[in-house]
N, C-alpha and C positions, 0 to 999 in steps of 0.2 A: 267334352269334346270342343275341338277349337267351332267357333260360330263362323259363318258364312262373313267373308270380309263386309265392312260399314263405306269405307272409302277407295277411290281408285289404286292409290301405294300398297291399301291391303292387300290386295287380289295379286300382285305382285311376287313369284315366288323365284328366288335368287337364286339358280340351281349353281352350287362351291366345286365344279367340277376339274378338280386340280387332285395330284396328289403329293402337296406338299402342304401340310398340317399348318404350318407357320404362315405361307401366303393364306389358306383359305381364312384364319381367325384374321387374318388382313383384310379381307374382304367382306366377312363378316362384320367388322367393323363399321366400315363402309357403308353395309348395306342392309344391316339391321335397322328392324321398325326407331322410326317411322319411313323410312325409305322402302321399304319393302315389306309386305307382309309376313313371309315364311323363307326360309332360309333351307336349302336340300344337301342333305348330304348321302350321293348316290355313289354306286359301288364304284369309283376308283379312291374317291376320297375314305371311303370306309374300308378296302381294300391296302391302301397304304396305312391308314392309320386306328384304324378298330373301333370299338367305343369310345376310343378317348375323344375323336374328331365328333361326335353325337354331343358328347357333354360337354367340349370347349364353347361349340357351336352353340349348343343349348342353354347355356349361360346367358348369351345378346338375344334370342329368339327363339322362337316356336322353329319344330324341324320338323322339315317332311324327309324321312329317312327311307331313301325309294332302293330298296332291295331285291325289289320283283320277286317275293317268295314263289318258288315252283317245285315241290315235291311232293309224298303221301303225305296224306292228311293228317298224321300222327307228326313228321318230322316238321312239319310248317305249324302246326299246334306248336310244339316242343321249342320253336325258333323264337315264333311270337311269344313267346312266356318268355324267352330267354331276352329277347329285348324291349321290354317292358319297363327294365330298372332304368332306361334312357330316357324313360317319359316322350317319346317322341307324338309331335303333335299329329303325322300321318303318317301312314304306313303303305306299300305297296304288294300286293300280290298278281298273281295271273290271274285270270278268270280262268281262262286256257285250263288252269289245275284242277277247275272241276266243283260242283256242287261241295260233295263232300269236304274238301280242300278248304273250302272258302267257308261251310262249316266250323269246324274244325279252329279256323284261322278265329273266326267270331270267338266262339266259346272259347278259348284261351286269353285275347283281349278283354274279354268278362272280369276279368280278374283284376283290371286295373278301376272298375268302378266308372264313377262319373270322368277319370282323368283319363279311360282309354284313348288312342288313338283312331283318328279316323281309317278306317278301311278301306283301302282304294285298289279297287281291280284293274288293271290294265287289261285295255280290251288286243288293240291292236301296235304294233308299236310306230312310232311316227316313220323309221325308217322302210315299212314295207307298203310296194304297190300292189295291185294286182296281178302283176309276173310275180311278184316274190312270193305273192300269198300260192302263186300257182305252184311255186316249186315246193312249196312244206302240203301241198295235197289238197288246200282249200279252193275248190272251184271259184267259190263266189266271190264278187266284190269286195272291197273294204269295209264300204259302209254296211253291209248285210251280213260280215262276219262280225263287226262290233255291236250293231243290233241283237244278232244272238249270246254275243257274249257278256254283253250289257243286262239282257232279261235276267240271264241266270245267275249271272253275278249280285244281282238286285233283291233275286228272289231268295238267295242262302247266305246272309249277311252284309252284303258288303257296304259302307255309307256311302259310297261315291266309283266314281268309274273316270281312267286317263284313257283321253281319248285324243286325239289329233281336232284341229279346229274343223275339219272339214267335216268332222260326223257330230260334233256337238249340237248344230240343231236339229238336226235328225233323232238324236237321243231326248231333247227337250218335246220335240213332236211326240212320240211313243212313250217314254217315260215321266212325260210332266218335270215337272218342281224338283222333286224327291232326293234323284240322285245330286251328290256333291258334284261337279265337273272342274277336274284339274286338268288343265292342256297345254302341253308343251309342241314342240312345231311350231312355235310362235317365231316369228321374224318380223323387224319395224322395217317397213319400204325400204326398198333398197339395201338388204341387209343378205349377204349370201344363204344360199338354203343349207349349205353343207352337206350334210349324210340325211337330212330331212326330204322325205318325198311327198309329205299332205301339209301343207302350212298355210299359215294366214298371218297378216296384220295385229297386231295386242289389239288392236278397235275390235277388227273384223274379229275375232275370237271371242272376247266378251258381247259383244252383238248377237254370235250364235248362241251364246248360252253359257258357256265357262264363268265359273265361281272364281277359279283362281288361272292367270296364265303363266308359264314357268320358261324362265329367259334366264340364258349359260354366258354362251360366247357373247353376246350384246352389250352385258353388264359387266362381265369379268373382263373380257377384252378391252373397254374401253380405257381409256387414259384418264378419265374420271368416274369411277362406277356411279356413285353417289349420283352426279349430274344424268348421269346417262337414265340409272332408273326417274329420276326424276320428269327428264322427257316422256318417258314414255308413261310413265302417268296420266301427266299432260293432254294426253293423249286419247285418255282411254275416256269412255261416255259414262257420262256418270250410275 
């Protein structure tokens, strides 16, 4: 499994959120290690381009292929075996899908040995508040629905859990060490929230506890990504 980043540019994860194959290996480029630790390629870019965008990608860098598995247990088993031949360095599922599910997701990654990928539950996603959580039927807060979805996530394989910066120390408080923390909802000051509703600072995020923070439009957008992740290195506490 990939280890817990050494340096600030590790922690770094470059989410390729485009879906044109040819810019993303552009920015790749760019902002493969040493500039950035892990490199994502999440459903539009895997949506326009398939496997293939996993393994161009995966040639410059480690990949967090964030696909949010969510189905029975057998068909998210059956996924994870089927993208396994990508070697991807992380992998996404729901918590949401359940004990079993997240079962299930483990014991298929089994199969990859020492070179599995990391297993990462998403607890909550960054774009929902507590109205949104109200309208899918969850009474409770944000941080008390990622709390629970974090335990169970924990307790039926999974390495790590995505979580928004605002619930990361919260998770460190109740879960210690243990879990991996990948956090997106990251924005550098003065940087628009977008469709993001729980975010923090790449300081403030790694301060709370994040192993790794994942930044889209910040680095892709800029006019030099390269420099840009660079700043925000810079940045972050050692």
């Amino acid at each position: 499994m990939l280890p817990r980043p050494s340096d600030a540019a590790g922690r770094i994860v470059a989410a390729l959120d485009t879906a044109d194959l040819s810019r993303a290996e552009a920015l790749a480029g760019a902002l493969a290690p040493p500039r950035c630790g892990v490199l994502k390629v999440g459903l539009e870019l895997f949506g326009a381009a398939g496997p293939e965008a996993a393994r161009r990608v995966g040639a410059r860098a480690p990949v967090f292929l964030d696909l949010k598995l969510h189905d029975i247990p057998n068909t998210v088993a059956g996924a994870v075996r089927a993208l396994l031949p990508l070697r991807p360095a992380m992998l996404t599922l729901h918590a949401a899908g359940g004990a079993a599910m997240l079962r299930a997701a483990r014991d298929a990654a089994e199969a990859a040995g020492a070179a599995r990928p990391i297993l990462l539950a998403v607890t909550v996603l960054t774009s929902l508040d507590a109205g949104a959580l109200a309208e899918t039927g969850v009474a409770d807060a944000p941080e008390a629905q990622v709390l629970r979805l974090a335990r169970l996530a924990m307790e039926n394989g999974a390495d790590g859990l995505v979580c928004s910066p605002r619930e990361a120390a919260a998770i460190r408080t109740v879960l210690g060490a243990a879990p991996l923390l990948v956090v997106p909802g990251v924005r550098p000051a003065g940087s628009a929230a977008g469709d993001q509703a729980r975010t923090a600072t790449p300081a403030e995020a790694v301060k709370a506890g994040a192993d790794w923070i994942v930044l889209g439009r910040p680095l892709t957008g800029a006019a030099d990504p390269a420099a840009a992740a660079a700043s925000i290195a810079a940045e972050l506490p050692a």
